[in-house]
C-alpha positions in Angstrom: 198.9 77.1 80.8 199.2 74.7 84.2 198.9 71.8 81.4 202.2 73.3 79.6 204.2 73.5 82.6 203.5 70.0 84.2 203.8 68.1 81.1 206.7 69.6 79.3 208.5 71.1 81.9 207.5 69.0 85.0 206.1 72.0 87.1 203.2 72.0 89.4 201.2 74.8 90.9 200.0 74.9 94.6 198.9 77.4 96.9 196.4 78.9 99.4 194.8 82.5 98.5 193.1 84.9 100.8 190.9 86.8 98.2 189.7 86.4 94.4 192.4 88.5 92.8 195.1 86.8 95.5 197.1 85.1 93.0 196.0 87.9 89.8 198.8 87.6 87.5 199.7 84.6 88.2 201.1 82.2 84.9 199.4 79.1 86.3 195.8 79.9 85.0 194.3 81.5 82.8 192.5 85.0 83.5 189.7 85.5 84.6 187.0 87.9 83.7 187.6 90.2 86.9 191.6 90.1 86.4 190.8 91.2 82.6 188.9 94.0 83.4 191.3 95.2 86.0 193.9 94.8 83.7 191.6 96.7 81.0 190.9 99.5 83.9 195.0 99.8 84.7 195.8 100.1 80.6 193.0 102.7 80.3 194.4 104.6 83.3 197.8 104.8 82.1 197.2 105.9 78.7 194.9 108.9 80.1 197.8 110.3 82.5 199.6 109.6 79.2 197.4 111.7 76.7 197.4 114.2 79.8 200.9 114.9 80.7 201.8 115.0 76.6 198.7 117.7 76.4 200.4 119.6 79.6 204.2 119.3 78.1 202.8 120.1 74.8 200.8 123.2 76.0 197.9 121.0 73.3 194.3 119.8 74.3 194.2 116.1 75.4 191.3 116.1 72.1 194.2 117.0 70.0 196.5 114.7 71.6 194.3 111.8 71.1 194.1 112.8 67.2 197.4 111.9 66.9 198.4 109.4 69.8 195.6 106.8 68.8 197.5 104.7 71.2 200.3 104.4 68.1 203.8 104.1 68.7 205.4 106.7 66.4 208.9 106.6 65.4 211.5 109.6 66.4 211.2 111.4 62.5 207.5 111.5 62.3 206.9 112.3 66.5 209.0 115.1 65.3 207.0 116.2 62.8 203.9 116.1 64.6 204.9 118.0 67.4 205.4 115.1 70.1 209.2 115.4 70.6 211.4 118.7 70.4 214.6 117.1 69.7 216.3 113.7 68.9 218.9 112.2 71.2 218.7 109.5 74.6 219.7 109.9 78.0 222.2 112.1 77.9 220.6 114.6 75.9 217.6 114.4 77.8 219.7 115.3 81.1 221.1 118.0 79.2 217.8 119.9 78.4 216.7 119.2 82.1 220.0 120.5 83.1 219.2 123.9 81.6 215.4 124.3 82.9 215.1 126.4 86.6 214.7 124.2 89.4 216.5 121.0 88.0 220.1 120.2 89.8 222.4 119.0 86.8 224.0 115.3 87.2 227.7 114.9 87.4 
């Protein structure tokens, strides 16, 4: 990647790190083995508190959920059908159903 930005777009790359992962995410190398695996850690993290909080929300097991959430991106019709979404609709709708549950303050 450091040979793509010198020679096609002039940039160099210095710097001074204090630890291994200093300068993790960085575009001027590539990764290495330890920045893979905590990015593979972070991605695996997420998509538990993902499965979790749909379980929770869904009143569902997190087995069930991972049946169906496979780490797919379903669209609104078939989420629907599935059980993952109530209702269609974006913000506003969304702040409109909050709106109505006990404890939420509506937005003006």
């Amino acid at each position: 990647m450091s040979t793509f930005f010198k020679n096609k777009l002039g940039v160099t790359f210095d710097g001074v790190k204090t630890g291994p992962l200093a300068n993790a995410g960085n575009v001027d190398h590539p990764m290495t083995e330890q920045e893979k695996q905590l990015v593979q850690v972070s991605i695996e993290k997420i998509y538990a508190d993902f499965k979790q909080r749909v379980a929770e929300g869904r009143k569902k097991d997190t087995a069930y959920v991972e049946t169906i959430a496979q780490g797919r991106v379903w669209t609104g019709l078939k989420a629907k059908n599935i059980g993952l979404i109530d209702a269609y609709g974006g913000l506003t709708t969304a702040i409109a159903a909050a709106a109505k549950k006990p404890g939420w303050i509506a937005m003006k």
